[in-house]
DRENLO-667195 format. One record per residue: residue number from 1; x, y, z of N, C-alpha, C in turn; residue in three letters. Coordinates in steps of 0.05 Angstrom, whole numbers, plus 5000, padded with zeros to 4 digits. Example, Ala and Ser with C-alpha at 12.3 -4.5 7.8 and 13.67 -1.06 7.14 Angstrom:
pos | n.u | n.v | n.w | ca.u | ca.v | ca.w | c.u | c.v | c.w | code
1 | 5264 | 4886 | 5156 | 5246 | 4910 | 5156 | 5264 | 4934 | 5156 | ALA $
2 | 5257 | 4955 | 5142 | 5273 | 4979 | 5143 | 5258 | 5001 | 5157 | SER $
***
This chain:
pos | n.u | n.v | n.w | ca.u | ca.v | ca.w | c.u | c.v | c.w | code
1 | 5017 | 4977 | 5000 | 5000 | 5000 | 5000 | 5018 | 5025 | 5000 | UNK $
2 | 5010 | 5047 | 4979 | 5022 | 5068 | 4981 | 5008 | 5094 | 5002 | UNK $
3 | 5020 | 5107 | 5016 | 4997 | 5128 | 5028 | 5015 | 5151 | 5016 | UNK $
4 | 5002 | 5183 | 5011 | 5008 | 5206 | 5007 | 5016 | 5213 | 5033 | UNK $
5 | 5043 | 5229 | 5038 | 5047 | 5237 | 5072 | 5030 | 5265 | 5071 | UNK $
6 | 5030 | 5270 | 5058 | 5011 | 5299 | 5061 | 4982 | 5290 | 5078 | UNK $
7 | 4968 | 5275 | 5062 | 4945 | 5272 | 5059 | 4945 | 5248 | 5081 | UNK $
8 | 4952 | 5226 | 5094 | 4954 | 5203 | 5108 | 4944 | 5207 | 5135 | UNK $
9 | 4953 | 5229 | 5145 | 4951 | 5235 | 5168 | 4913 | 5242 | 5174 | UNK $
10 | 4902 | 5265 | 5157 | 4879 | 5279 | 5156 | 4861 | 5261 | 5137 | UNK $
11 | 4866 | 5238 | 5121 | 4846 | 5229 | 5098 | 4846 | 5196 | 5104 | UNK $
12 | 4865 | 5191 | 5121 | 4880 | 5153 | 5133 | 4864 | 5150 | 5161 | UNK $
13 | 4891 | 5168 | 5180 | 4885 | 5158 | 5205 | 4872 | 5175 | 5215 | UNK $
14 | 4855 | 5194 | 5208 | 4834 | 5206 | 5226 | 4807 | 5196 | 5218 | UNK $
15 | 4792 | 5188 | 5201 | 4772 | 5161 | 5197 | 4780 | 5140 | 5203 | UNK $
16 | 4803 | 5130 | 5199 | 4810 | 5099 | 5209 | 4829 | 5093 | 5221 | UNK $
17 | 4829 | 5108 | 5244 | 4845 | 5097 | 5269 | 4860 | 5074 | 5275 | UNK $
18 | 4843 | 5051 | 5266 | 4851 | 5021 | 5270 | 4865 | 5015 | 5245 | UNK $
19 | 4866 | 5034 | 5225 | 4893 | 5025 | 5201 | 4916 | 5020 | 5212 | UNK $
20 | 4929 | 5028 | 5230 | 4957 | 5028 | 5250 | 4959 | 4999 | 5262 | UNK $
21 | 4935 | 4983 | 5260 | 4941 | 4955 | 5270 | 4937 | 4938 | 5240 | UNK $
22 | 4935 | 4942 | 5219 | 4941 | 4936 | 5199 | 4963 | 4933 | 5180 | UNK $
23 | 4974 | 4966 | 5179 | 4996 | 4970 | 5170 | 5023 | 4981 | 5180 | UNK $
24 | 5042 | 4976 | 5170 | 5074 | 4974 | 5177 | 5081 | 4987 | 5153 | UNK $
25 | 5093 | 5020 | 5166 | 5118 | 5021 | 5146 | 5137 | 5007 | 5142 | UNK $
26 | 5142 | 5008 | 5111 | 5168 | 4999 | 5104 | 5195 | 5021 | 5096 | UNK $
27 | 5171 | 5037 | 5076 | 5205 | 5064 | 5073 | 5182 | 5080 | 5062 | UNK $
28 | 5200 | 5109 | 5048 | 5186 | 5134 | 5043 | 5205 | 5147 | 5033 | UNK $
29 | 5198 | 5175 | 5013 | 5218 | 5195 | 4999 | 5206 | 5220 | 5015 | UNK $
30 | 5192 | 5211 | 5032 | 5188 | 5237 | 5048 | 5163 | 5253 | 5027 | UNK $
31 | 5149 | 5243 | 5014 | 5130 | 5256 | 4999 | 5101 | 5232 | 4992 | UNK $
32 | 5126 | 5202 | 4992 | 5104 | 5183 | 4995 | 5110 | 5155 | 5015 | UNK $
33 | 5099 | 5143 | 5025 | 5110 | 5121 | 5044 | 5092 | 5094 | 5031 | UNK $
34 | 5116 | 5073 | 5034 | 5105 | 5045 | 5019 | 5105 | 5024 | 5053 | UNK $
35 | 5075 | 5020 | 5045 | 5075 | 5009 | 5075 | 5066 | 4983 | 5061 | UNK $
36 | 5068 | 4952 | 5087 | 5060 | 4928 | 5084 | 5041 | 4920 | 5108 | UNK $
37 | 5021 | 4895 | 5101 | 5012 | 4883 | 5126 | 5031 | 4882 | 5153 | UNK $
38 | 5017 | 4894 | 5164 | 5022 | 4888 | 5202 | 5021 | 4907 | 5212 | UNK $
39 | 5029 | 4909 | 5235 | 5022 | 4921 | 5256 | 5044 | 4949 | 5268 | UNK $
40 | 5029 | 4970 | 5267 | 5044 | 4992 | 5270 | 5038 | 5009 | 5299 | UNK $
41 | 5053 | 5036 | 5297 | 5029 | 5053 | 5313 | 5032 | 5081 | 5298 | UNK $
42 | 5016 | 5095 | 5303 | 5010 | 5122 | 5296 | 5034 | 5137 | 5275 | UNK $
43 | 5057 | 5134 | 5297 | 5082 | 5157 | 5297 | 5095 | 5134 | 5277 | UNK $
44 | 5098 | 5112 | 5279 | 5118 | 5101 | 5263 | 5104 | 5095 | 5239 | UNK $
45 | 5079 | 5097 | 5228 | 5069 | 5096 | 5203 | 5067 | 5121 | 5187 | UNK $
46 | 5065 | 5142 | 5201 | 5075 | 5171 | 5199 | 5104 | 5183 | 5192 | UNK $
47 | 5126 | 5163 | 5204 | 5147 | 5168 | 5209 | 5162 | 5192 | 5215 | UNK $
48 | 5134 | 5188 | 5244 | 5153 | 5214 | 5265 | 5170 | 5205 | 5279 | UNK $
49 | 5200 | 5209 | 5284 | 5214 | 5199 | 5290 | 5221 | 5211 | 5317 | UNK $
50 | 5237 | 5194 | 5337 | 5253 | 5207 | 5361 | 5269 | 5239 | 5354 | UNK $
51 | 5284 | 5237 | 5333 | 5297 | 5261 | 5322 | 5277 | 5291 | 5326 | UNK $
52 | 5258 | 5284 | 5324 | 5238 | 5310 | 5321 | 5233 | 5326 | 5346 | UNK $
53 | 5240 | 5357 | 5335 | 5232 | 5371 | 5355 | 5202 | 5367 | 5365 | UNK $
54 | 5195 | 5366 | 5390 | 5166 | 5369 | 5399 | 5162 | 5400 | 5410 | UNK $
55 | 5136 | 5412 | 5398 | 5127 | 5430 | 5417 | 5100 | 5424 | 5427 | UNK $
56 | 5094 | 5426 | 5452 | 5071 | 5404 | 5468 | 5065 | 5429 | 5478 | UNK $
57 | 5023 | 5429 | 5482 | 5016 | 5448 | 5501 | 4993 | 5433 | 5507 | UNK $
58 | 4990 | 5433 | 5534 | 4977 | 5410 | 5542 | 4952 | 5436 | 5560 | UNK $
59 | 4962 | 5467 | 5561 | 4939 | 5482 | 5572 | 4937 | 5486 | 5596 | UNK $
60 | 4958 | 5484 | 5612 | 4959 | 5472 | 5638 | 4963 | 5500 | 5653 | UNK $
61 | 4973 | 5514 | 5636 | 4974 | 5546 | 5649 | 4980 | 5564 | 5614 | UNK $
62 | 4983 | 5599 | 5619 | 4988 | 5609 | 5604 | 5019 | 5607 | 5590 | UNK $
63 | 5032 | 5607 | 5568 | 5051 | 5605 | 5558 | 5072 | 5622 | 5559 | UNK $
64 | 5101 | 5617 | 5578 | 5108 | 5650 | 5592 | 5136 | 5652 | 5562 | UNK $
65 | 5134 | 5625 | 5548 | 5164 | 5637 | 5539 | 5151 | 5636 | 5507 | UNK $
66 | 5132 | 5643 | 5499 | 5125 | 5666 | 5485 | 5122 | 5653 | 5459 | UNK $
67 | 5126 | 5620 | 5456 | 5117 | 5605 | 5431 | 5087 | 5597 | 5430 | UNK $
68 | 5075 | 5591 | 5444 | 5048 | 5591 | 5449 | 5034 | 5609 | 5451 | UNK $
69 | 5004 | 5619 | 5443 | 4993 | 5647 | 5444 | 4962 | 5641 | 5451 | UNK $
70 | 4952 | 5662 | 5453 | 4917 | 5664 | 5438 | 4905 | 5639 | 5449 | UNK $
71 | 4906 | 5635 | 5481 | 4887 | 5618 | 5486 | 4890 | 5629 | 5518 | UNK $
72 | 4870 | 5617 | 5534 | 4868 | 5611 | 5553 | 4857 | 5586 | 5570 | UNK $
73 | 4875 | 5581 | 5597 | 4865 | 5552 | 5599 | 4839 | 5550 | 5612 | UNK $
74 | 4824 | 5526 | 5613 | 4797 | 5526 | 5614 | 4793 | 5498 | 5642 | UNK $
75 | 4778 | 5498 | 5648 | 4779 | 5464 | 5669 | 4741 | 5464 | 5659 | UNK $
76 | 4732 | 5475 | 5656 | 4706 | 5468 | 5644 | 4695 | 5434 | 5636 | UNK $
77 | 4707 | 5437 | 5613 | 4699 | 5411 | 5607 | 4731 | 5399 | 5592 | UNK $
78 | 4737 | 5376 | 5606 | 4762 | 5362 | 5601 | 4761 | 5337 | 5589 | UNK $
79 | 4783 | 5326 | 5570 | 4787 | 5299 | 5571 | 4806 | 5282 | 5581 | UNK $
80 | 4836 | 5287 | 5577 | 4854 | 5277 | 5575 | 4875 | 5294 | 5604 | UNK $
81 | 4866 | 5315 | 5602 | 4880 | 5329 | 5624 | 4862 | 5351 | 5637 | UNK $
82 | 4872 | 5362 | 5661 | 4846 | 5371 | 5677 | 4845 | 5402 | 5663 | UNK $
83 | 4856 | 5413 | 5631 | 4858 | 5442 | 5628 | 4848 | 5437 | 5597 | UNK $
84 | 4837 | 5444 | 5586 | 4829 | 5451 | 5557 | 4829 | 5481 | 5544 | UNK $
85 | 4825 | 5487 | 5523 | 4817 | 5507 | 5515 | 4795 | 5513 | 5501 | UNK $
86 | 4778 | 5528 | 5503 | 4751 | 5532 | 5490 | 4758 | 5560 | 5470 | UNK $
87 | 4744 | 5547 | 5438 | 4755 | 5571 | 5423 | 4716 | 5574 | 5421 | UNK $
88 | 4716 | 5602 | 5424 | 4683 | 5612 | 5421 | 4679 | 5614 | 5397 | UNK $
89 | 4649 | 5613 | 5385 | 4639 | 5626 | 5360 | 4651 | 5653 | 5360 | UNK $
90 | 4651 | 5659 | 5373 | 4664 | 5686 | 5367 | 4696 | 5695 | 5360 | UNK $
91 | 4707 | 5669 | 5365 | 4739 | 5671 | 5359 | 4741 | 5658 | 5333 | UNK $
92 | 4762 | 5675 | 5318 | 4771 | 5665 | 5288 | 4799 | 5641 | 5287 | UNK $
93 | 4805 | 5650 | 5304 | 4830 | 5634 | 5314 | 4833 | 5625 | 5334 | UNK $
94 | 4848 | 5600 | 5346 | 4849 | 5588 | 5366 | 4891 | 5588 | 5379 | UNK $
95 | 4898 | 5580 | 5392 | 4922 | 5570 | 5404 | 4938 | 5581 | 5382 | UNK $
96 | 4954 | 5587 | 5373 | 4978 | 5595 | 5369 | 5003 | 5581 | 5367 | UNK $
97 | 5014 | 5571 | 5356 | 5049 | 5569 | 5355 | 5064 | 5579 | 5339 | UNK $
98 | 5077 | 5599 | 5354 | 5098 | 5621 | 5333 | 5128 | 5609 | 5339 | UNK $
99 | 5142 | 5602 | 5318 | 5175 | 5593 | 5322 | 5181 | 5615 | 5302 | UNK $
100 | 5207 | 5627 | 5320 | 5219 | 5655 | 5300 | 5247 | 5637 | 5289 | UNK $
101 | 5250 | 5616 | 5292 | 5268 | 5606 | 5276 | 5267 | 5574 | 5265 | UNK $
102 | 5251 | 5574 | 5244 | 5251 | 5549 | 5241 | 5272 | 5525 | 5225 | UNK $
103 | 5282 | 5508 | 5237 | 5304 | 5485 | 5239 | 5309 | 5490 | 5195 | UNK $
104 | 5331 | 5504 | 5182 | 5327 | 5499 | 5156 | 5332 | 5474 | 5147 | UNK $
105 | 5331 | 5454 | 5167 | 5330 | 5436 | 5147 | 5307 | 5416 | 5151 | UNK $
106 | 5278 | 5427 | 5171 | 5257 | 5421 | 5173 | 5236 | 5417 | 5149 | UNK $
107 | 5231 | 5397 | 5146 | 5218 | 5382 | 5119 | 5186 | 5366 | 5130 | UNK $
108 | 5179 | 5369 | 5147 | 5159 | 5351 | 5157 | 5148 | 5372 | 5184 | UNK $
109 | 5110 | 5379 | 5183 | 5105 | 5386 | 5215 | 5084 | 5364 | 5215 | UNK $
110 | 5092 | 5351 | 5235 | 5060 | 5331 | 5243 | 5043 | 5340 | 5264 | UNK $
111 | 5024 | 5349 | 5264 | 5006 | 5353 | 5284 | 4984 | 5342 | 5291 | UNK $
112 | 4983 | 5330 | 5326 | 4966 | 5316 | 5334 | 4950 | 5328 | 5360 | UNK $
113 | 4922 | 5326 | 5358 | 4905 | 5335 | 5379 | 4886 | 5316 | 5387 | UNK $
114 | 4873 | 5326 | 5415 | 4848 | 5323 | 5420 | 4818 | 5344 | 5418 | UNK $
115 | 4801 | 5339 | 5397 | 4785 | 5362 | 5397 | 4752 | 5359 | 5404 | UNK $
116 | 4735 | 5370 | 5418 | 4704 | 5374 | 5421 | 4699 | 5382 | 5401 | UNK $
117 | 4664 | 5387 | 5403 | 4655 | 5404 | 5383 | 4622 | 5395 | 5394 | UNK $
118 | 4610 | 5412 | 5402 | 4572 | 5410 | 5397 | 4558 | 5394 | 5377 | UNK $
119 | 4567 | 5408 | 5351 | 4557 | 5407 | 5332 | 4564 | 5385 | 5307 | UNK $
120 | 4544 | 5366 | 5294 | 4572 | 5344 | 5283 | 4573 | 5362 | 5255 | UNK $
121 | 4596 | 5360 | 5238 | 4597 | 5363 | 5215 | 4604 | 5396 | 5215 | UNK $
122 | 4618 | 5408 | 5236 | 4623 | 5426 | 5234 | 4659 | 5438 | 5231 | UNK $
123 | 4661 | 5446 | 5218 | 4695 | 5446 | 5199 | 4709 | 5461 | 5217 | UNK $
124 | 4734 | 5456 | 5218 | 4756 | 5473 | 5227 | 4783 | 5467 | 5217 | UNK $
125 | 4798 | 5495 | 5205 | 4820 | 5488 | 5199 | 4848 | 5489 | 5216 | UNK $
126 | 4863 | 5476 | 5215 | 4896 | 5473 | 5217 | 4914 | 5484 | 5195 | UNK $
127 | 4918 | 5514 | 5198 | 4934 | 5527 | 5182 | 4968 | 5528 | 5188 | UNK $
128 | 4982 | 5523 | 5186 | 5013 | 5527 | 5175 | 5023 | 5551 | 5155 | UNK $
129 | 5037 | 5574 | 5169 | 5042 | 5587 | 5153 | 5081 | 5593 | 5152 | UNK $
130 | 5095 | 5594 | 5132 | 5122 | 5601 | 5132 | 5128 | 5632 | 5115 | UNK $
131 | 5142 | 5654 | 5139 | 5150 | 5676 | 5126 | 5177 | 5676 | 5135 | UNK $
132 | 5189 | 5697 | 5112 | 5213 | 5701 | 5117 | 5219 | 5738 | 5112 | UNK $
133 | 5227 | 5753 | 5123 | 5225 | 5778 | 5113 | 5209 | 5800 | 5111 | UNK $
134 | 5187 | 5783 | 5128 | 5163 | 5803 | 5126 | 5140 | 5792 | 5098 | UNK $
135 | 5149 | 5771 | 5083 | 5141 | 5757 | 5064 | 5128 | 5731 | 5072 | UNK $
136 | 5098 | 5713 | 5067 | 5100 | 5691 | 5061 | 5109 | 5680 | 5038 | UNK $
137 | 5120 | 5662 | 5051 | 5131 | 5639 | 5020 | 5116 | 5613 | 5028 | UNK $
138 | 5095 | 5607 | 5043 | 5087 | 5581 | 5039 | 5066 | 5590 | 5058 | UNK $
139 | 5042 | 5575 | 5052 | 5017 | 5575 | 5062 | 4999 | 5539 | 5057 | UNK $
140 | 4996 | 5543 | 5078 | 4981 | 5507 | 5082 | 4951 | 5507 | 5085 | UNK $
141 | 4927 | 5494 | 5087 | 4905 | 5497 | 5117 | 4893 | 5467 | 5107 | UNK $
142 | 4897 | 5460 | 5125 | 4880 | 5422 | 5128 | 4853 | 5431 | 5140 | UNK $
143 | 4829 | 5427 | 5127 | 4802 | 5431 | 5134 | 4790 | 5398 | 5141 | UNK $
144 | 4784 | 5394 | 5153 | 4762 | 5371 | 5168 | 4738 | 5381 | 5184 | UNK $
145 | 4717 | 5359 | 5177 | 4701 | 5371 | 5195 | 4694 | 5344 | 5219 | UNK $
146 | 4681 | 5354 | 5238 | 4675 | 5335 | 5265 | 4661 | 5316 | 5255 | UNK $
147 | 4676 | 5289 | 5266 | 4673 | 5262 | 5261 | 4642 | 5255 | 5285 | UNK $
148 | 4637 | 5272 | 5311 | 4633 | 5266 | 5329 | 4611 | 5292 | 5331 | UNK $
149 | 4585 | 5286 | 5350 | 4579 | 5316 | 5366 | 4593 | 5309 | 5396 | UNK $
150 | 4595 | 5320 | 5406 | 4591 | 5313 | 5439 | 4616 | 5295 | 5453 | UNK $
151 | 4632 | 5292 | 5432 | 4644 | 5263 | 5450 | 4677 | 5278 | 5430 | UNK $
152 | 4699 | 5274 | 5449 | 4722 | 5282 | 5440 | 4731 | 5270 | 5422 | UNK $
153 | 4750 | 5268 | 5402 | 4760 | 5253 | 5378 | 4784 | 5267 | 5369 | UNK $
154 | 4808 | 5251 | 5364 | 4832 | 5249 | 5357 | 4827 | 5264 | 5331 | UNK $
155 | 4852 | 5281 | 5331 | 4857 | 5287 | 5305 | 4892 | 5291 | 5298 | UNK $
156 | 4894 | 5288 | 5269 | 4922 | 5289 | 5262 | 4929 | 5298 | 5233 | UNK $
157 | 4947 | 5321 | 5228 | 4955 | 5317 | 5200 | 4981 | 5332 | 5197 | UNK $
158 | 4993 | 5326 | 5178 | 5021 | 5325 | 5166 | 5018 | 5352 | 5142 | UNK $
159 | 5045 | 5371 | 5152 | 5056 | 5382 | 5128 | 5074 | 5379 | 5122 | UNK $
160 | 5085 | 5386 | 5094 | 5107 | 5381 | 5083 | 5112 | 5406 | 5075 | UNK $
161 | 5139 | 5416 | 5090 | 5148 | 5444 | 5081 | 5162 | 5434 | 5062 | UNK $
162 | 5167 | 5463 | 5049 | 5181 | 5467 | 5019 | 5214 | 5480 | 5032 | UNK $
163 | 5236 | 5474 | 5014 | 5256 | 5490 | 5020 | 5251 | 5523 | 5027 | UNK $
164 | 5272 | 5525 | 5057 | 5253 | 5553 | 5057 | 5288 | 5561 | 5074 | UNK $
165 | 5292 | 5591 | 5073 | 5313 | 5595 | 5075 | 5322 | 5601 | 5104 | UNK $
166 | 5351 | 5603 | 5119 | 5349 | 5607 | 5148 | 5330 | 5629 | 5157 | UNK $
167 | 5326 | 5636 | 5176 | 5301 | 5653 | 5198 | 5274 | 5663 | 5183 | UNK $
168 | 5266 | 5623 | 5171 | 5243 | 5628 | 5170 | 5229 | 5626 | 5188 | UNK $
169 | 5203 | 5638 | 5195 | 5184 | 5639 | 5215 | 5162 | 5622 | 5212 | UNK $
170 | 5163 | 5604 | 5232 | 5130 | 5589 | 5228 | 5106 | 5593 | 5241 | UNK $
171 | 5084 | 5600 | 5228 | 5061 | 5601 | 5247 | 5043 | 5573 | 5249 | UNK $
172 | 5027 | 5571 | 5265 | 5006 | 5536 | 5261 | 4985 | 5550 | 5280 | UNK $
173 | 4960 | 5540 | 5269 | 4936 | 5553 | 5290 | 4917 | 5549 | 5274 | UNK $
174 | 4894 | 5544 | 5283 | 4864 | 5545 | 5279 | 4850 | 5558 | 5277 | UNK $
175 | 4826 | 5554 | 5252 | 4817 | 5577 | 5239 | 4790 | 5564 | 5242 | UNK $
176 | 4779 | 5584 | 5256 | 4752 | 5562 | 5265 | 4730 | 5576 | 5244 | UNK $
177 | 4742 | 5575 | 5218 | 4717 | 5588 | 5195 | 4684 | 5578 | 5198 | UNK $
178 | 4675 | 5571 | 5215 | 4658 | 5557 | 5213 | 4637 | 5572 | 5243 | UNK $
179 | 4659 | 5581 | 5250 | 4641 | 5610 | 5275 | 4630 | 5590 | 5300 | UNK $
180 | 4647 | 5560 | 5297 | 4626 | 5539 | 5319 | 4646 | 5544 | 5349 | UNK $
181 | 4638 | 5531 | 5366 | 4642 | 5521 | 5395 | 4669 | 5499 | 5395 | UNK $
182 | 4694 | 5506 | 5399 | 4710 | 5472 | 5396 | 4728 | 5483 | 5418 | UNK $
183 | 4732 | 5456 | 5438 | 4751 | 5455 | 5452 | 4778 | 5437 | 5442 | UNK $
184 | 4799 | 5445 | 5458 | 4821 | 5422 | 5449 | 4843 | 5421 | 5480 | UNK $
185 | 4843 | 5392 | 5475 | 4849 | 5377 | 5503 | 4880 | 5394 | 5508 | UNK $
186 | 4898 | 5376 | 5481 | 4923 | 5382 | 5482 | 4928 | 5388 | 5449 | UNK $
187 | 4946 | 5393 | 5445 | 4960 | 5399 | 5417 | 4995 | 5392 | 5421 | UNK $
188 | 5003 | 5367 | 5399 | 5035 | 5359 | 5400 | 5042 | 5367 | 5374 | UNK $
189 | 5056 | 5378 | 5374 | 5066 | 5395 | 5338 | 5094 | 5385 | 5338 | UNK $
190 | 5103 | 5370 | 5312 | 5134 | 5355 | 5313 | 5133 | 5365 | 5289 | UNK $
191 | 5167 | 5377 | 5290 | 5184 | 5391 | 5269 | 5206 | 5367 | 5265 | UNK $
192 | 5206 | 5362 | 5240 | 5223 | 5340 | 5231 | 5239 | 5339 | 5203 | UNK $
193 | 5266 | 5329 | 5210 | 5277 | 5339 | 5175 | 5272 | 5312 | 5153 | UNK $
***
């Protein structure tokens, strides 16, 4: 089986979860991965590796060293840890991660969450943006909509940056175009070459 790494993450394993006990990477050019029968997990059919920077916000308080933004923590309603964030109909954007220097030889962001939502079938995006100079040179947004009303559900998806030159800047955040109600447990963002 071939999977797209772009697309695997948001079009694979966020409808079919249980593909990871099916399939086993075998290799990848970093644009496509050739997997076989058996048994995997998540990160290694993804091939997020140990190597990868993690940036983790699990919401547990406000963000003092200034990569994290645009949220506040919540204990309202929780899943996985006792702090969430609630992005209102009224917010266009959610959480924030600003890196003022991103790794040049970063080729891969995988991002994995826990997210709510009221409403089923209601969309939110995962945007990725890269500037350099006061310029974008690369723009991303993975749109899905809720698998679930009422009940939390995994989500995950993969970019593939383009060559981009030293102190480029990365943004990642949520674009809740859809004007709905979504909380999110935690958010793990891995930078990978």
């Amino acid at each position: 089986v071939v999977l797209q790494d772009f697309s695997a993450a948001s079009d694979v394993l966020y409808p079919y979860p249980e593909i990871t006990s099916k399939l086993d990477r075998v290799d990848g050019n970093g644009k496509l991965t050739l997997c076989k029968r058996g048994k995997s997990s998540e990160h290694a059919l993804m091939h997020v590796s140990g190597k990868a920077l993690v940036y983790s916000n699990h919401f547990q308080k406000t963000d003092s060293s200034g990569i994290w933004s645009n949220y506040l923590p919540d204990t309202s309603q929780v899943s996985t840890d006792s702090f969430t964030v609630h992005i209102q109909p009224t917010d266009e954007f959610g959480p924030t991660l600003f890196l003022t220097q991103v790794p040049p030889g970063a080729k891969r962001v995988y991002v994995e969450c826990n997210l709510l939502t009221p409403t089923l079938g209601t969309s939110l995006n995962i945007d990725l943006t890269l500037d350099h100079n006061g310029e974008r040179i690369y723009y991303r947004g993975q749109s899905f909509k809720a698998k679930a009303a009422g009940e939390w559900f995994r989500f995950q998806v993969m970019f593939l940056l383009p060559k981009h030159p030293e102190g480029a800047t990365l943004k990642l955040y949520p674009w809740n175009r859809d004007k709905a109600s979504w909380r999110i447990d935690y958010i793990n963002v891995y930078v990978q070459e």
